[in-house]
N, C-alpha and C positions, 0 to 999 in steps of 0.2 A: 504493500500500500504506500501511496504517495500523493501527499493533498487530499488524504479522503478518498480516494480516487480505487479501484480495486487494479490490481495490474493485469493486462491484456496482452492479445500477440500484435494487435494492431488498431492503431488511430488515427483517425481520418480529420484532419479540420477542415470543413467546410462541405457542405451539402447540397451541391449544384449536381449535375447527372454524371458529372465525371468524379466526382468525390461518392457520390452513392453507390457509382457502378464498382468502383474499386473497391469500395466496401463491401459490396454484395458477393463478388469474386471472391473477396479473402473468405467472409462468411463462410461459402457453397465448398470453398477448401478446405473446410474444417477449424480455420484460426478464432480466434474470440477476438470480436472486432465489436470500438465505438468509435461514434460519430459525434463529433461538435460542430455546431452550429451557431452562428450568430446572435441570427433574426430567429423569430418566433415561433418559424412554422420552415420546413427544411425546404429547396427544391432550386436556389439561385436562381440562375435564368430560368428557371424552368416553375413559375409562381403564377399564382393566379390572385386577384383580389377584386373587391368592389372601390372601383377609383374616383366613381361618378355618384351615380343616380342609384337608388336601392334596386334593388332585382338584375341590373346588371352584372357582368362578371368579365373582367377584365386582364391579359395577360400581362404580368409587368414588364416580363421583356421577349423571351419568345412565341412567338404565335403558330408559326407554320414550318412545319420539319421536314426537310427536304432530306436529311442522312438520316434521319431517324430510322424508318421501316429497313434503309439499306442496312440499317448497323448488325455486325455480326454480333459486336458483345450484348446488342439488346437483343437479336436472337438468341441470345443463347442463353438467356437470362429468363427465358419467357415470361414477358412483361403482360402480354394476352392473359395469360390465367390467371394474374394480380388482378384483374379489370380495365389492365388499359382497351380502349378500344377508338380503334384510328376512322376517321373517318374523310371521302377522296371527291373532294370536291370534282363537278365534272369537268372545268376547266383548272390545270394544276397555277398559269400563269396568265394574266391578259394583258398586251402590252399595248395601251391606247394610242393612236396618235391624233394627228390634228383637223385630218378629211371625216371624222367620225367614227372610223372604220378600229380596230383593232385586231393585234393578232393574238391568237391564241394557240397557247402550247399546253396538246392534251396528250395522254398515251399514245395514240395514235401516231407513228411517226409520218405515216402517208397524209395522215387527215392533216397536221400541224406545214408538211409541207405543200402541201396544196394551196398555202394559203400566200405562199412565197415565191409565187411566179413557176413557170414553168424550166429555164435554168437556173434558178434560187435552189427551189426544190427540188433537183435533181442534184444539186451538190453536198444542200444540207441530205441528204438522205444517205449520201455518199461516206461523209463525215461523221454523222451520228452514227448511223444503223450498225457498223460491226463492233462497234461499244458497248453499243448496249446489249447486244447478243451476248457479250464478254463480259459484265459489268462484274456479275458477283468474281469473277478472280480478279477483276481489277480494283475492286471493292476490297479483298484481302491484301492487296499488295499495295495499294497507296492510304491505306488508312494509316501505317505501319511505322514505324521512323525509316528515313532512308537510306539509312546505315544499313538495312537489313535488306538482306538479295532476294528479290521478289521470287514467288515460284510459280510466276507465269510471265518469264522476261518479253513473249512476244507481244500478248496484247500490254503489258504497262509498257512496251518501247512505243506501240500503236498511239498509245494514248501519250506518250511524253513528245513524241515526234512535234503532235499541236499545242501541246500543254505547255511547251518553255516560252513560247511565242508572245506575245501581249496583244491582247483581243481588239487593239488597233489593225494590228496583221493577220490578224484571223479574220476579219470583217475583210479585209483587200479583196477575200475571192468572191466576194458577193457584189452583186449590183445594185439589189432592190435595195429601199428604205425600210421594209417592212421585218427582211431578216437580220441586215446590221442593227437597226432598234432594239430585236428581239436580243442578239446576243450584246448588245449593250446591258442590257437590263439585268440579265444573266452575271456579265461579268463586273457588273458594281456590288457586286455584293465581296467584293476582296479589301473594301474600301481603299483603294490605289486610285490616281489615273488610268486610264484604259489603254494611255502605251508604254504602261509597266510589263514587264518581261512577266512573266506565267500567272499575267490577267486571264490570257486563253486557258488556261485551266481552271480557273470559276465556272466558264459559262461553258464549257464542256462538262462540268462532272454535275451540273447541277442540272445540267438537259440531257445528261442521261438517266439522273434518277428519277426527274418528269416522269419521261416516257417509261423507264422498269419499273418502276413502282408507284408514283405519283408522289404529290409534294400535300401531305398529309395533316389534318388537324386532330387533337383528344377529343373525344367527348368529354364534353363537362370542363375543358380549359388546359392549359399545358399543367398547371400543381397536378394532373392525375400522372404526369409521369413519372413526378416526384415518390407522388405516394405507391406508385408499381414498383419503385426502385425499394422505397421504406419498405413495402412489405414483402421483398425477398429478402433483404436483411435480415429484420424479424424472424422471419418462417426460418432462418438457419442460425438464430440466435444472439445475432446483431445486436447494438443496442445505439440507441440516435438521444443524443442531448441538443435542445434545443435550449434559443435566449444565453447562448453560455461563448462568449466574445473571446478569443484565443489570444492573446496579446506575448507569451512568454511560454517555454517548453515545461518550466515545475509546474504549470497546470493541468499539466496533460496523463500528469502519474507515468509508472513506467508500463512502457512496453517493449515488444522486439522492433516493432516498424514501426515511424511516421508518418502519412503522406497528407499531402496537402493541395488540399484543391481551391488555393489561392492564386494571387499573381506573385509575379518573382518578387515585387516589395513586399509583399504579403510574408513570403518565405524567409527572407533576409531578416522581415523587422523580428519574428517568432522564436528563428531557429538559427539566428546570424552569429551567436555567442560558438555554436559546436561545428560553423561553416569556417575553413581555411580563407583565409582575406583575399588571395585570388578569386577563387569563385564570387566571392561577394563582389566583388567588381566588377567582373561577368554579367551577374543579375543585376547590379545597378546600370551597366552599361544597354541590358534590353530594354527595346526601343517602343511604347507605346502608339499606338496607333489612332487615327480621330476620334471625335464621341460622336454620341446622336441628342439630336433633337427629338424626344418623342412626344405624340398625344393620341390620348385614349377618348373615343367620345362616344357617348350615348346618344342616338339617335331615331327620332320620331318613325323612320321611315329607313327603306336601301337607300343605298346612293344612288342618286340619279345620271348614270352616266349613260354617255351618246352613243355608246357602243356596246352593244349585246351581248358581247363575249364578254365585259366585264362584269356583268350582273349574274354569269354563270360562275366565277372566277373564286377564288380562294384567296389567292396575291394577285394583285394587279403591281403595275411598275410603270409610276409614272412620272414620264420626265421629257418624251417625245421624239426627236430623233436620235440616234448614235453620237452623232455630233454636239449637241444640249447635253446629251449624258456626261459625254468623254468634257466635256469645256465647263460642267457643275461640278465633276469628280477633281478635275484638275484645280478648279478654283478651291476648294477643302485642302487641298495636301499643301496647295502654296501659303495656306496659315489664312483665308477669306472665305466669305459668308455671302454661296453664291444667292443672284437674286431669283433662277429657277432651278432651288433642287431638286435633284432624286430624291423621290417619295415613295417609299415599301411601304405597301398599305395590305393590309388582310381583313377581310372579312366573315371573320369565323360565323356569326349570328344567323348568315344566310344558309350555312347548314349543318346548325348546331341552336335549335330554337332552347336550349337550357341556359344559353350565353345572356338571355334578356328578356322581360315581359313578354308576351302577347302582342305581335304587330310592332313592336321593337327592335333596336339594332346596335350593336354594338359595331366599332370600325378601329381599327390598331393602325398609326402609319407613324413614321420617323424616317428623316432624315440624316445627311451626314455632314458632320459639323468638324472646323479643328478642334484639336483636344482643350480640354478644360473650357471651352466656350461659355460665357456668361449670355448668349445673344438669344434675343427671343425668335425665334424661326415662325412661330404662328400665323405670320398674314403670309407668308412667302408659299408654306405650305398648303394655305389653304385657297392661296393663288390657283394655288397647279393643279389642287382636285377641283375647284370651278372652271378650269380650264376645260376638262376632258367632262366634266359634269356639271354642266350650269343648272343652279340653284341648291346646290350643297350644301350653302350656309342655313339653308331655310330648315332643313330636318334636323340641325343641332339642336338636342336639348341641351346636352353640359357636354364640357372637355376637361380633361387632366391632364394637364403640361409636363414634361419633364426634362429639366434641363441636364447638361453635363453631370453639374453638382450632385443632383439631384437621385441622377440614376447612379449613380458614387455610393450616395446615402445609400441607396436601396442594395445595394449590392458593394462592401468593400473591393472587391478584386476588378471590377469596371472603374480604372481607374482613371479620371478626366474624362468619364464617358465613353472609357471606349469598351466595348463589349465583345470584342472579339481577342479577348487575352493576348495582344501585342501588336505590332507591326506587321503586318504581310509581305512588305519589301524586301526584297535579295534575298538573300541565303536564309533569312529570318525566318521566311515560309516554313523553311525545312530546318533548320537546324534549330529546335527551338528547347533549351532557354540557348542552348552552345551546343558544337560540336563536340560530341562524346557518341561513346559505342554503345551504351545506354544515357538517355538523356532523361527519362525519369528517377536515375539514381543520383544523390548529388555524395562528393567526396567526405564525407560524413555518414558511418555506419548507419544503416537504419533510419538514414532522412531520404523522403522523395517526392519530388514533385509531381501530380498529376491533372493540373491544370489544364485549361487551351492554350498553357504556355509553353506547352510540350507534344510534340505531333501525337494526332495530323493538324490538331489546330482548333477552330472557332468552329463552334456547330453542338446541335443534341444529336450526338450519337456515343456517347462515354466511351468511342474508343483510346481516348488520353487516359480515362479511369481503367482499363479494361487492359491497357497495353503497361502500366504503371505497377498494377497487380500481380502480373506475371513475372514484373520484375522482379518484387520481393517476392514470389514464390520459390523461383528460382535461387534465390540469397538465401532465403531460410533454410537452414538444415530439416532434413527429416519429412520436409513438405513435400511431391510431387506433383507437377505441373501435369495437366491435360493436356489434349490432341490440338495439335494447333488448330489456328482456325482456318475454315475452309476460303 
């Protein structure tokens, strides 16, 4: 005993899907494993709360899971028989422009390129289609850190061939508006400029799990994934402390392992006393990445937008052409506050009636800000959805803003608002916190990081938590690791 504390084989601080997933892992391997958490109620990005209006139900920060269904450690977790239940909106993505029209990306890879001209669509079909035929091996082999030798080098060479490219140059072989849009929208989600170097690999991996599996919502809000991760824990004897702020390591009592599903400040301020001062440098030296702007609002009615594929839609993305996107993306990185961002908006309420009253709606959108921004984004954003939907303002009942700060508060590891645990630039993608042969183990017995600050990165798919696990299973004596993953 230590603090009160009873001693364990392994502690988790922080309870986002990647700190729950590693916990569930150690669990299912037999370890005695607890969980600390923060805030109130566990699930990080992955929350749900009422932010507006009563009966409403609101995500704090993820809404729409594109890695999710693809993820092998949440197959393997089987999250289905806790209660999660996904649910696939008909259109996975709508990308409005400014004739009315919209395109939309569904499973269908024929149906989606139909909609891109006739040599559009014969190239995107060219590009996508043996992808996604490949997906799940290429799913095991880029989730992975990339220190590790894929075990299907042809399709991840297939796929890195376009993937190093920056989705400026990946748009060159197209002609229409309607499919460079498309993979604009795609590839802002890396928050980079669009002719950063392995841009093109956002908007390839995210159009392929479109089409393999669709880009999916919870029933009942993204906290249910939280709560399918708690009660695998539980059911192998876990144990989750909530409301309990980790500031220092004698809180923690002892165990055999650490990990931490923080950011790299996060790890340095906790466990910096038993990290070598090199490394600490290392993790002072990782590079954060912009914030958002987000707002949540309750809404009398759908959005009324002029295009029909977006009223089928899931996520819409809207910002208009390739060109807008790439010249709003670019203005974020150079430290400014464009005047038409890119706006991620989701519309869970339209097929998920538990999200809001009766003939009610709820709508998720945020844009991308530089880091720590104090700047109110409100009229900009709500510029862009009466842009593509004239008379938006008129169904707002209430809105909940959230600035940089704010989403900080809500989440310590979102640090300056940025939510995608670091930088995406250069080598950063991949080497994430540093170059090592394991990068969830850090030079300090039994401390390890498993964050999105450590590949493959930003996303609910807890394979950061999942690939973290394996590592201390592998360091513990007497433990034996399972089948890899497929």
């Amino acid at each position: 005993m230590q603090g009160g504390l009873e001693e364990v084989d392994a502690v988790v601080v922080g309870s986002g899907p990647n700190g729950l997933t590693a916990a569930a892992v150690l669990a299912r391997a037999g370890l005695t494993v607890r969980v600390h958490e923060a805030q109130p109620v566990a699930g990080g990005g992955t929350r749900s709360a009422g932010l507006t209006l009563p009966g409403f139900v609101h995500d704090v920060c993820s809404a729409i899971h594109p890695l999710a269904v693809a993820s092998p450690a949440f197959r393997e977790l089987g999250l289905a028989q806790q209660g999660l239940e996904w649910i696939f909106p008909e259109v996975d993505v709508a990308h409005p422009l400014d004739d009315g029209t919209a395109v939309a990306l569904v499973r269908s890879i024929d149906d989606t390129a139909a909609q891109l001209g006739r040599d559009d669509g014969a190239r995107y079909r060219r590009l996508i289609g043996p992808l996604v035929e490949r997906r799940r091996e290429l799913y095991g082999d880029i989730l992975q850190p990339l220190v590790r030798v894929p075990r299907h080098p042809l399709t991840t060479a297939r796929f890195g061939l376009h993937a190093v490219r920056s989705a400026a140059g990946l748009a060159e072989a197209f002609e229409g508006v309607r499919v460079r849009a498309l993979l604009a929208g795609l590839a802002a989600h890396a928050f980079l400029p669009l002719d950063a170097p392995f841009t093109a690999s956002f908007a390839l991996l995210f159009g392929i799990t479109a089409h393999g599996e669709g880009w999916p919502l919870p029933r009942g809000g993204s906290q249910r994934i939280a709560d399918a991760l708690v009660s695998v824990l539980r059911a192998h004897g876990g144990e989750l402390v909530v409301g309990d702020r980790i500031r220092a390591m004698d809180q923690l009592g002892r165990a055999r392992a650490y990990l931490f599903d923080t950011s790299t400040q996060g790890l340095e301020q906790i466990a910096g006393s038993r990290l070598p001062e090199r490394f600490r440098r290392r993790l002072r030296r990782f590079r954060r990445g912009p914030g958002i702007f987000k707002i949540d609002y309750a809404l009398s009615a759908p959005v009324p937008w002029r295009a029909p594929e977006c009223r089928r839609a899931g996520t819409v993305h809207v910002g208009g052409t390739f060109e807008e996107i790439a010249s709003s993306e670019a203005e974020v990185t150079a430290g400014r506050h464009p005047e038409r961002p890119f706006v991620l908006v989701a519309q869970p309420s339209l097929f998920d009636p538990s999200r809001a009253p009766e003939g009610r709606h709820t709508l998720w959108a945020y844009c991308h800000v530089p880091n720590g921004s104090t700047e109110d984004m409100t009229a900009r954003i709500e510029a862009q959805l009466e842009r593509f939907a004239p008379g938006f303002r008129d169904v707002v009942l209430a809105r909940s803003t959230m600035s940089c700060r704010d989403v900080e508060q809500h989440n310590a590891n979102c640090l300056g608002g940025d939510i995608a645990g670091g930088a995406n630039d250069g080598l950063q993608l991949f080497l994430r916190p540093a170059l090592s042969v394991d990068p969830y183990a850090t030079p300090a017995d039994g401390i390890y990081l498993c964050s999105a600050s450590t590949p493959p990165g930003a996303g609910v798919h807890g394979m950061c938590g999942y690939n973290a696990a394996r590592s201390v299973l592998r360091q513990i004596p007497g433990i034996r690791v399972g089948a890899r993953l497929p």
